[in-house]
Legacy VTK file of the C-alpha trace (Angstrom):
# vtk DataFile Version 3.0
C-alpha trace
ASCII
DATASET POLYDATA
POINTS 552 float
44.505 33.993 -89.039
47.532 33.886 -86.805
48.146 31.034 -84.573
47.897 32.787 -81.480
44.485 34.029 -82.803
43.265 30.372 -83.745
44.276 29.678 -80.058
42.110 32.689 -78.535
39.020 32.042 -81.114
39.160 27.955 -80.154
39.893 28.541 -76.260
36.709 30.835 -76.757
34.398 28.373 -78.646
35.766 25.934 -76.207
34.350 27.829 -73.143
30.873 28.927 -74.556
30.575 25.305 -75.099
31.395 24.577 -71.742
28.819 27.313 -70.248
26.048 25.844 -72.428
26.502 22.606 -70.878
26.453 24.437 -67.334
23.230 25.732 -68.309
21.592 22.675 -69.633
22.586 20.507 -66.558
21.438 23.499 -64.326
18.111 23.344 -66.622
17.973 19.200 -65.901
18.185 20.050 -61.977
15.617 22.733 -61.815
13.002 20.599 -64.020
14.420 17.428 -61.526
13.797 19.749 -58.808
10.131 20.867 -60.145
9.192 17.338 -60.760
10.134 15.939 -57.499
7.952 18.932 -55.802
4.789 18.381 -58.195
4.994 14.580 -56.939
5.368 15.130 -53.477
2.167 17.691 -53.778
0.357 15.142 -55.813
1.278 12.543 -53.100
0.365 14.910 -50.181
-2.965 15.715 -51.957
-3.984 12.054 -52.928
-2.977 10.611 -49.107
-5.531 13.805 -47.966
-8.063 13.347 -49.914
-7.798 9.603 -49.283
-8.294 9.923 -45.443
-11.003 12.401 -45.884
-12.682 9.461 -48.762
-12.261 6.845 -46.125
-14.016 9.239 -43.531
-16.878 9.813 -46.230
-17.247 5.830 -47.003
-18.765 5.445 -43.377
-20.881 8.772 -42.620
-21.830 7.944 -39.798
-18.224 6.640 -37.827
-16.953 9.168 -34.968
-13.466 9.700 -34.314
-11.777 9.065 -30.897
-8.285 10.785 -30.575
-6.134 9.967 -27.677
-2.869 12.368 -27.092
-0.221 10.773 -24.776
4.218 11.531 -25.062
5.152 7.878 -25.038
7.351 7.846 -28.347
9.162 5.106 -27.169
9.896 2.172 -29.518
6.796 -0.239 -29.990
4.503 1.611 -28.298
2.572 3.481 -31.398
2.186 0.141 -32.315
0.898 -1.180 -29.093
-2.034 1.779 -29.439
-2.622 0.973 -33.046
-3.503 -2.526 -32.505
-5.569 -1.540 -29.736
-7.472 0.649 -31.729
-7.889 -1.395 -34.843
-9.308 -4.797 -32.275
-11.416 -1.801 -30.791
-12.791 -0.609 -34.106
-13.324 -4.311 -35.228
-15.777 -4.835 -32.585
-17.442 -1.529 -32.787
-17.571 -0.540 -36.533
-18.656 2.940 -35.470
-15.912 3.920 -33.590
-12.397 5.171 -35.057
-9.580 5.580 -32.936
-7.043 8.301 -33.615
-4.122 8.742 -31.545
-1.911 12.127 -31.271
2.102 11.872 -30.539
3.071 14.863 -28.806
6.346 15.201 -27.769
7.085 15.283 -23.614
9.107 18.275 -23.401
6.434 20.451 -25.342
3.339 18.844 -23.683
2.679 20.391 -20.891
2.100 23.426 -23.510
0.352 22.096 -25.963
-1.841 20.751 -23.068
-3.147 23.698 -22.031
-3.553 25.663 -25.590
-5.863 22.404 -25.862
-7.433 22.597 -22.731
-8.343 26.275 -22.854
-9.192 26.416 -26.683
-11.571 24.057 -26.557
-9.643 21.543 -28.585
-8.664 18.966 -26.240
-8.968 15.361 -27.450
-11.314 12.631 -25.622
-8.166 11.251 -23.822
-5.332 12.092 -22.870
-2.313 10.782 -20.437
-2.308 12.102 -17.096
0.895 13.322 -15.611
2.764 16.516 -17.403
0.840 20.080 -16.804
-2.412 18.626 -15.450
-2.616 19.589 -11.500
-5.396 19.316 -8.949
-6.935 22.133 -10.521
-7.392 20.944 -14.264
-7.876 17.514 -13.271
-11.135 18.794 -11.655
-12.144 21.420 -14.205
-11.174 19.542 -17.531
-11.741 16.179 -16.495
-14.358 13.394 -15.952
-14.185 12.037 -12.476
-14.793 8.025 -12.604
-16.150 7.207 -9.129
-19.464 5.898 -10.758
-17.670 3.142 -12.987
-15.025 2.049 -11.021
-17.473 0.092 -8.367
-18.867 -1.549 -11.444
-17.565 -4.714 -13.406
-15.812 -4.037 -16.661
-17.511 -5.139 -19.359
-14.574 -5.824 -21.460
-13.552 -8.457 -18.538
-16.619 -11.097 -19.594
-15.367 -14.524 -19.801
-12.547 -13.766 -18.062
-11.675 -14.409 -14.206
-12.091 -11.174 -13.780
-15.405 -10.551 -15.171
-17.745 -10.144 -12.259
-14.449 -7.850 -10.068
-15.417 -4.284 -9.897
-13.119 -2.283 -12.340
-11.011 -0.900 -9.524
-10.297 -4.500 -8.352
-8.923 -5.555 -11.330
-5.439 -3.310 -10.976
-2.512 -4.849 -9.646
-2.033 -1.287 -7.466
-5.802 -1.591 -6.530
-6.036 1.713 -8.889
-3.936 3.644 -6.083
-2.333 5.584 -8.585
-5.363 6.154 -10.462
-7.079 8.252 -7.006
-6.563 12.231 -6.178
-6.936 12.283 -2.357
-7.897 16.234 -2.611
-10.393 15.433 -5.148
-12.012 12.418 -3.612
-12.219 10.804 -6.846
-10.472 8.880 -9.648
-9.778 10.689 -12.780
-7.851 7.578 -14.825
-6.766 4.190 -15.618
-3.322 3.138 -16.412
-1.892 0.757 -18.939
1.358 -0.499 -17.321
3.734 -0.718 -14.666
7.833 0.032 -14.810
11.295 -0.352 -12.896
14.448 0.299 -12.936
17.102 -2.414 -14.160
21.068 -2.519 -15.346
21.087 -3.552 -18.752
24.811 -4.016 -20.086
26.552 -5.650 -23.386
26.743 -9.061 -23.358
29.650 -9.533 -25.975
31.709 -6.094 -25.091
30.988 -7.759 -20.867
32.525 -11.312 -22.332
35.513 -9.267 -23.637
36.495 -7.791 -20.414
35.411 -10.476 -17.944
36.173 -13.832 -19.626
33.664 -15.806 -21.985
30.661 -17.095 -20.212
31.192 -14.695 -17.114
28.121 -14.079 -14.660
26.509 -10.927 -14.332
27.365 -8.811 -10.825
24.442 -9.761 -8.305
26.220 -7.845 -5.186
28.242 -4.921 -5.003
31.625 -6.649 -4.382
30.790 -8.486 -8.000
30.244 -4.557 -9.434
33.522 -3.843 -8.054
35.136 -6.101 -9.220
33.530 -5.133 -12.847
34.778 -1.679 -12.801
38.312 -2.944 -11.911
38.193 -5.280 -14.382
37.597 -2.439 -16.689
40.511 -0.645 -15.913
42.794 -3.237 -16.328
41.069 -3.910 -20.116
40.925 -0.080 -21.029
44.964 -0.411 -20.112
46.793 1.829 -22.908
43.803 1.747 -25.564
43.193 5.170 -27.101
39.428 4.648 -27.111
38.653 3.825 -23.273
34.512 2.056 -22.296
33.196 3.764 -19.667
31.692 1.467 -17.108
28.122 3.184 -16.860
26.919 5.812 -19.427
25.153 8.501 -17.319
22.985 11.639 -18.147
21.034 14.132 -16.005
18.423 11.422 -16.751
19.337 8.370 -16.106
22.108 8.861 -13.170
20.305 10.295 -11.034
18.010 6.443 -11.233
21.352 4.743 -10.647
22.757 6.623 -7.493
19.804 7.572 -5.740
19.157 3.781 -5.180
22.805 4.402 -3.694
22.252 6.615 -1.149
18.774 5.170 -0.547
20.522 1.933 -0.034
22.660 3.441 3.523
19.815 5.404 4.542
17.218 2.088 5.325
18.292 2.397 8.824
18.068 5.973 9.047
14.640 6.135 7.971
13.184 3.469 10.649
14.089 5.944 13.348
12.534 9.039 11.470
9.558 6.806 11.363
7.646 7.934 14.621
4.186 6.366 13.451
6.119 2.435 12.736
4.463 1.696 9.470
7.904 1.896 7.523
6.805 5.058 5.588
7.836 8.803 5.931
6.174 11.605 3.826
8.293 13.879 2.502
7.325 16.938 4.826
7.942 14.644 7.746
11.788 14.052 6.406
12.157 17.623 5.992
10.826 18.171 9.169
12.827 15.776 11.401
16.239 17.801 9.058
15.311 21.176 10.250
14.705 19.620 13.940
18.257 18.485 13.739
16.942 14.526 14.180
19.221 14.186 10.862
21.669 15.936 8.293
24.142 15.233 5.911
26.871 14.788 8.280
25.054 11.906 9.819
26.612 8.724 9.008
24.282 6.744 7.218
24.169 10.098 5.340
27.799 10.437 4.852
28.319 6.508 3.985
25.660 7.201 1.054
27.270 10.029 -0.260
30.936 7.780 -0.275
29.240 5.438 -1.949
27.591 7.486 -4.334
31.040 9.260 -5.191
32.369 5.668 -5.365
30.083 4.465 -8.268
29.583 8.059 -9.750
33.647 8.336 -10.616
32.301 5.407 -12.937
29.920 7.175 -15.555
31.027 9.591 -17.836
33.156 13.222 -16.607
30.374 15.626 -16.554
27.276 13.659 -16.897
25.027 15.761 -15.125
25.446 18.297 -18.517
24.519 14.925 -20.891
20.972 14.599 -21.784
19.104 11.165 -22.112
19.837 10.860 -25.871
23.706 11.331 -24.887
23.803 8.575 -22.771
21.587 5.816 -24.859
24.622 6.704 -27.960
27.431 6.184 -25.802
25.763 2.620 -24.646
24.451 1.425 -28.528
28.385 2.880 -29.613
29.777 0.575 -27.458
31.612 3.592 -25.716
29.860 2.422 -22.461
29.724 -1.571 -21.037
26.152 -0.444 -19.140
23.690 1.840 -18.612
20.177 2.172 -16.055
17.420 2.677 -17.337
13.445 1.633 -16.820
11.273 -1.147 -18.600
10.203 1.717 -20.868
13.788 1.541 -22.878
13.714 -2.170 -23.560
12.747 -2.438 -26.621
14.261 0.886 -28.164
18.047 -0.608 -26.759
17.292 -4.241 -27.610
15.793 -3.202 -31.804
18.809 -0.492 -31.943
22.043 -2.007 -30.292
24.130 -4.068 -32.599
24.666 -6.174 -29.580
23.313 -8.630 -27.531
21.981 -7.127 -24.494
21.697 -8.860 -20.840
19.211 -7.324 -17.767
19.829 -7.618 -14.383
18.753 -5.765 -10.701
21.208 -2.923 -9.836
23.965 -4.670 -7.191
23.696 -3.109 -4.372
25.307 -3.366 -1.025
24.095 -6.488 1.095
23.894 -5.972 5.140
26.737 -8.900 4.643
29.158 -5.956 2.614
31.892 -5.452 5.275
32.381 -1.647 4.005
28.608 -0.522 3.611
26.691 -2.938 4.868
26.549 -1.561 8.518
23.216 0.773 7.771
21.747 -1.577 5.428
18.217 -3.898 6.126
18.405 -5.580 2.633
16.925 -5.456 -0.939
14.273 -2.851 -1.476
10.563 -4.027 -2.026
9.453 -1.883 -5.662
6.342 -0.087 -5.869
3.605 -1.257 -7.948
2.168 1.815 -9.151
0.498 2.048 -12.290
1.371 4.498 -14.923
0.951 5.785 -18.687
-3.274 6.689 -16.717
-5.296 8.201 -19.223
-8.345 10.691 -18.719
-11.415 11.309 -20.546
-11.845 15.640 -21.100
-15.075 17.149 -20.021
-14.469 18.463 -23.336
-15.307 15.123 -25.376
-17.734 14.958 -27.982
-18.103 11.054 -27.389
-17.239 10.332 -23.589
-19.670 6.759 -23.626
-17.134 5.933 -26.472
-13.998 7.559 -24.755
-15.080 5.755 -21.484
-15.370 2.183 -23.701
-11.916 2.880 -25.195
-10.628 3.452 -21.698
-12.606 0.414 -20.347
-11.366 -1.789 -23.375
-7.570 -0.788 -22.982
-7.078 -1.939 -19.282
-9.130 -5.244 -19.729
-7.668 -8.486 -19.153
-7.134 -9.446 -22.755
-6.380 -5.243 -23.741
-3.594 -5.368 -21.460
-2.493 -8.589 -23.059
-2.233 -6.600 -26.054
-0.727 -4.199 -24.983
1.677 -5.756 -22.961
2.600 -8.239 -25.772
3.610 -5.422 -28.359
5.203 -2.774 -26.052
6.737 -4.874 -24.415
5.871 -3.323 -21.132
4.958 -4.384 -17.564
1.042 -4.785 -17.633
-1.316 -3.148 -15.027
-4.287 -5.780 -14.997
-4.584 -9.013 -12.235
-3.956 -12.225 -14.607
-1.655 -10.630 -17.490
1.514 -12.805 -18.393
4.650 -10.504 -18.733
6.054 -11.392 -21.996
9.318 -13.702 -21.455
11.385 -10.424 -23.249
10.664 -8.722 -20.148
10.591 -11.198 -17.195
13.663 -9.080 -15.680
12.255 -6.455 -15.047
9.173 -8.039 -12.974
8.374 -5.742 -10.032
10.280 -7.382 -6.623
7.215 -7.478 -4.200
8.929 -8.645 -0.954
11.242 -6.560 0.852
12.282 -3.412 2.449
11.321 0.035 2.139
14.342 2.419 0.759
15.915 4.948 2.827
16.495 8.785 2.171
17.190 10.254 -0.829
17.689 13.454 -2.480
14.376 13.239 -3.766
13.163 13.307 -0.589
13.505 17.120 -0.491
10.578 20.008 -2.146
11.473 21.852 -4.937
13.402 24.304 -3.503
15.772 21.441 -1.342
16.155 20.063 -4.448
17.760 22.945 -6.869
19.909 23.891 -4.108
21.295 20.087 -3.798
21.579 19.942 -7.710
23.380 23.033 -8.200
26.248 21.908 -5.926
25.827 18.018 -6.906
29.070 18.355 -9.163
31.175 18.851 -6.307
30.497 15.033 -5.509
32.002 13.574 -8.006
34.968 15.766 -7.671
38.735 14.581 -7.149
39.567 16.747 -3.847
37.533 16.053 -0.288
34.351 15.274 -2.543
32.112 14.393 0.113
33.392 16.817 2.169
33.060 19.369 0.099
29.669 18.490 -1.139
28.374 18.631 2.567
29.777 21.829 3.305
28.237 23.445 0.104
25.060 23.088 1.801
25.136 23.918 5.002
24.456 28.321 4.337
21.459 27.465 1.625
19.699 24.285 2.274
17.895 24.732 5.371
16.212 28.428 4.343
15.180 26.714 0.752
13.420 23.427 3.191
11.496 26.042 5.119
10.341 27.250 2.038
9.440 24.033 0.731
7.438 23.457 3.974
6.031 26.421 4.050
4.666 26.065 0.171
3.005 22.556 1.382
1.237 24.127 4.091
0.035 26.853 1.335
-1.021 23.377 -0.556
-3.055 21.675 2.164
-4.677 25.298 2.975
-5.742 25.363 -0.438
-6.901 21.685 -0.985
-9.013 22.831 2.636
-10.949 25.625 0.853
-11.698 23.250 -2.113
-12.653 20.194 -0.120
-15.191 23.562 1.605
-16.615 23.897 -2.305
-16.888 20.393 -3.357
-18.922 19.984 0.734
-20.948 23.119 0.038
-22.085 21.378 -3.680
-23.083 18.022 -2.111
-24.759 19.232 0.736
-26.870 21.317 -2.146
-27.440 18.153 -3.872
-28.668 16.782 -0.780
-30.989 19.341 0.333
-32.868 19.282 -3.045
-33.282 15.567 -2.840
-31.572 15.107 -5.181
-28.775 12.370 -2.834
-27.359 9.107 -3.675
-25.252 6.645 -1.706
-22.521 7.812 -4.066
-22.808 11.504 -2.589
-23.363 10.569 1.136
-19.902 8.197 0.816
-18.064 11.210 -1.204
-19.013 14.149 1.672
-17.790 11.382 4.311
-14.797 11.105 2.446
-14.624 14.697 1.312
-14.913 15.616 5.811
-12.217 12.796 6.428
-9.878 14.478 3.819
-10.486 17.716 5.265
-9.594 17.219 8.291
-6.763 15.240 7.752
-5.594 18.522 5.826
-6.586 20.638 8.554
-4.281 18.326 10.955
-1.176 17.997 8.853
-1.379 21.333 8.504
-1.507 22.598 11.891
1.110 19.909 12.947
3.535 21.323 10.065
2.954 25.197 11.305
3.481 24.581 15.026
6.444 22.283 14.544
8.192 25.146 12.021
6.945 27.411 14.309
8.632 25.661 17.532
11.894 25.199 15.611
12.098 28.975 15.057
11.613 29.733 18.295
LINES 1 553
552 0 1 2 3 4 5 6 7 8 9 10 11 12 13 14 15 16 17 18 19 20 21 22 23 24 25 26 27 28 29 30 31 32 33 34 35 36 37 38 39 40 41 42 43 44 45 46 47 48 49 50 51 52 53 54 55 56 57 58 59 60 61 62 63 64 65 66 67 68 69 70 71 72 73 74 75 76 77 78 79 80 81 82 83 84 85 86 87 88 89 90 91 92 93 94 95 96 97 98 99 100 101 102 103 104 105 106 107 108 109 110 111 112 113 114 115 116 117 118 119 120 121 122 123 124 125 126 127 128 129 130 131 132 133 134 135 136 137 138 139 140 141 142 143 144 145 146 147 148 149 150 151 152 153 154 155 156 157 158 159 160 161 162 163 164 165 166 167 168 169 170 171 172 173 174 175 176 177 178 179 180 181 182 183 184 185 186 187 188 189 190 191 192 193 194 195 196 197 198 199 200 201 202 203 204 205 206 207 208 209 210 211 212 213 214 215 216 217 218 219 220 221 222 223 224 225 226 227 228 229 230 231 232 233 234 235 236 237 238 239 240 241 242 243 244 245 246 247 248 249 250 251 252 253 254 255 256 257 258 259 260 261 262 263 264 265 266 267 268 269 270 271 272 273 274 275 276 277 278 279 280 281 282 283 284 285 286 287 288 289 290 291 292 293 294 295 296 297 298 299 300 301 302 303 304 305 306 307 308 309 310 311 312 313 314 315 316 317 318 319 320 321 322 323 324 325 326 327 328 329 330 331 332 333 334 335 336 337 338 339 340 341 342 343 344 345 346 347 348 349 350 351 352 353 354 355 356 357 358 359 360 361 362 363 364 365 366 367 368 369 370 371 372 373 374 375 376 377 378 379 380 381 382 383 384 385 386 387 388 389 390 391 392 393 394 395 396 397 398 399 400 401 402 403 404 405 406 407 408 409 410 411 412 413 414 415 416 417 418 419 420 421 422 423 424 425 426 427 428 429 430 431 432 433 434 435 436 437 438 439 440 441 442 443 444 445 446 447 448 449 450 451 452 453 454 455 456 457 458 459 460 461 462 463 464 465 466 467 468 469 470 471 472 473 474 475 476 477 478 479 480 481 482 483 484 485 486 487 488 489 490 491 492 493 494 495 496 497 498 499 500 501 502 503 504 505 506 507 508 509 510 511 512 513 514 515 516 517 518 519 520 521 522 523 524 525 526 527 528 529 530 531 532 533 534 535 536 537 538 539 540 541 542 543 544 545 546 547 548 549 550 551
């Protein structure tokens, strides 16, 4: 055998070898592969067939389920301790609750609703209008006069259920439908949180946080000295369609105090949203107006201060630029507090946004002083005509928004409670609703729908580098007013509507009533039902004459 043939025959044994050990490892992977499937099957099939044995070791336990979108850090938790205290004392009852996420609830609410599959519970808010409130759920009218029972040995204990909400269960009551279709868990604001050690870097060790605008001036300046040269630059305020629009409204709303106290014709420091819109068609104001135009500087001012573009970022976008330490703040609600405080690698400080004082020599000319917030109560939860158990969905509901439930709650979520007598948890002091001040002014919110796109769609040219304000206020001027007579138009549509209902619901008690069949319950609901009615009937006669006077 020649050499060169010795070469060929060994370079060829060498290379079959080679593919056989291809094809063993590839043989390994595969049975690997196989193995890894059969376990995760076997898994899958023993953690089914254990839930279904632990169903079959108590026959005769029902199962609650409870659907809400809160997937914010902590709060699964909160509900699961609720439920297992809540199964503890009643044996009989299992509590189930279903995650669904918010931007595909609305959907799955009303497959749910109109397949016949809807849980006993389930959060108010997303997808449910007048309409389904009344046909898929339980009004409440008859419990909430009555004590709840979860409240004995409390201070609360002999308080009708309604009594016992901070908000007085405001939020909880549907003035079309005369009637209360939920109870809420919690309460929330707004707050600047902002990193402590990256803040320290950039200010000087022990530094204060801003508590008036000046101070928040001076921050961003700051700032701009520190990010000098660097390659990487901190942006001052991360910002997203989400959360920016919770920092500058406050902004605007801020220069606009003074505005609103002469829109206000009735003097009880409040004006609907139809009445604003009103009073901007009728020329009484506009976005030239100065408190207007101040607002908007202002809003430009702190806006040049987030992130280029941020109207385009999504929520997600701006919580990573903050926990990346790519952003020295951010505004966001109570809701976040936990999620930013478990997932930043930083220590994390909370204070109220710094807004202008009426003692700011450059915007404190329309201003009346800090705002008062709300204390409306959210995260309200319903019990479905469609329940198989509505005594126990109506026990769970009772249970959650008791004295010591709330306590729960509050203690694990981390979350402003609802209930009269609750301690906030020290965590979350901060963010402790301010109950004395002012109301806020304008915003853009203040617009329908229609107002609203229009404003949005030329928003970008605010935060602009040439004549932003300028330029912003001129976009509107051809589109705005046509898209607020629409909006005003649509809420006279509304209130016509809610009219013929409140004729229905009248027309069914006054039934009732003729077959004998009355309670003090149904004379107080048709004297309500009338009073709604023709407070709907007014409102909307004084919103078609006034459109109809402007046009002329």
């Amino acid at each position: 055998m020649s050499t060169q043939h010795a070469h060929l025959h060994g370079s060829t044994k060498g290379q079959g070898t080679e593919r056989s050990q291809i094809v063993k490892r590839e043989t390994v992977f595969q049975i690997i592969g196989f193995g890894l499937v059969a376990i995760g099957y076997l898994a899958s099939t023993v953690f089914v067939l254990q839930r279904k044995t632990a169903h079959l070791e108590k026959p005769n336990q029902i199962t609650l389920r409870i659907a809400h979108w809160q997937l914010e850090q902590g709060l699964r938790h909160a509900f699961d301790e609720l439920a297992t205290e809540f199964t503890r004392q009643h044996p009989d009852i299992r509590v189930e609750q279903l995650l669904v996420p918010e931007r595909i609830f609305p959907n799955w609410l009303v497959t749910q609703l109109i397949g016949g599959t809807a849980p006993d519970l389930i959060e108010v808010g997303y997808g449910i209008d007048d309409e389904r409130l009344a046909r898929y759920f339980v009004p409440l009218s008859l419990w909430v006069e009555r004590p709840n029972p979860y409240n004995q040995g409390t201070a609360l204990e002999k308080l009708p259920w309604r009594d016992t909400f901070l908000d007085g269960m405001y939020s909880s009551y549907n003035p079309t439908l005369q009637d209360y279709y939920s109870a809420g868990l919690n309460m929330h604001t707004v707050r600047l949180y902002y990193n402590r050690g990256l803040y320290e870097k950039i200010m000087g060790v022990g530094a204060p946080a801003p508590t008036n605008f000046r101070e928040f001036q001076a921050v961003f300046q700051k700032l701009a000295d520190y990010n000098g040269a660097r390659a990487n630059k901190v942006v001052a305020i991360a910002g997203s369609d989400y959360n920016g629009p919770l920092l500058l409204d406050q902004f605007l709303s801020n220069q606009t105090q003074k505005l609103l106290l002469r829109l206000n014709d009735l003097l009880d420091f409040s004006v609907s949203k139809p009445d604003t819109q009103m009073a901007y068609l009728a020329g009484r104001w506009n976005f030239t107006s100065p408190e207007v135009q101040s607002g908007l500087e202002l809003q430009h001012e702190v806006g040049r201060n987030l992130p280029s573009g941020f109207q385009s970022l999504r929520r997600e976008d701006a919580t990573f630029y903050f926990l990346q330490e790519r952003a020295l703040m951010i505004v966001s609600g109570s809701w976040d507090v936990r999620t930013l405080k478990a997932q930043a690698p930083f220590p994390i400080d909370i204070v109220s946004i710094p807004l202008p004082t009426p003692a700011n020599p450059e915007y404190g000319k329309y201003v009346l002083g800090a705002f008062a917030e709300n204390n409306d109560v959210a995260t309200r939860f319903g019990i479905t005509r469609l329940s198989r158990h509505p005594k126990a969905a109506l026990a769970f509901l009772q249970f959650m928004t008791s004295q010591r439930g709330n306590q729960r709650f509050v203690d694990t979520s981390y979350w402003l409670p609802s209930i009269i007598g609750v301690t906030i948890p020290e965590p979350i002091r901060a963010f402790q609703p301010i109950i004395e001040g002012y109301t806020q002014g304008l915003a853009f919110n203040s617009f329908g729908a229609d107002g609203r796109l229009v404003i949005n769609q030329n928003l970008y040219r605010l935060y602009g580098d040439r004549q932003p304000v300028d330029s912003f206020t001129r976009s509107l001027e051809e589109d705005l007013r046509p898209a607020v007579r629409r909006d005003l138009l649509q809420e006279i549509k509304t209130r016509r509507h809610a009219i013929a209902h409140d004729d229905t619901t009248l027309a069914a008690l006054q039934w009732k009533q003729y077959r004998g069949k009355s309670s003090s319950e149904t004379v107080r609901k048709m004297a309500a039902t009338r009073l709604n009615q023709d407070l709907m009937e007014c409102g909307a006669y004084m919103l078609e004459t006034s459109l109809d006077s402007i046009q002329k």
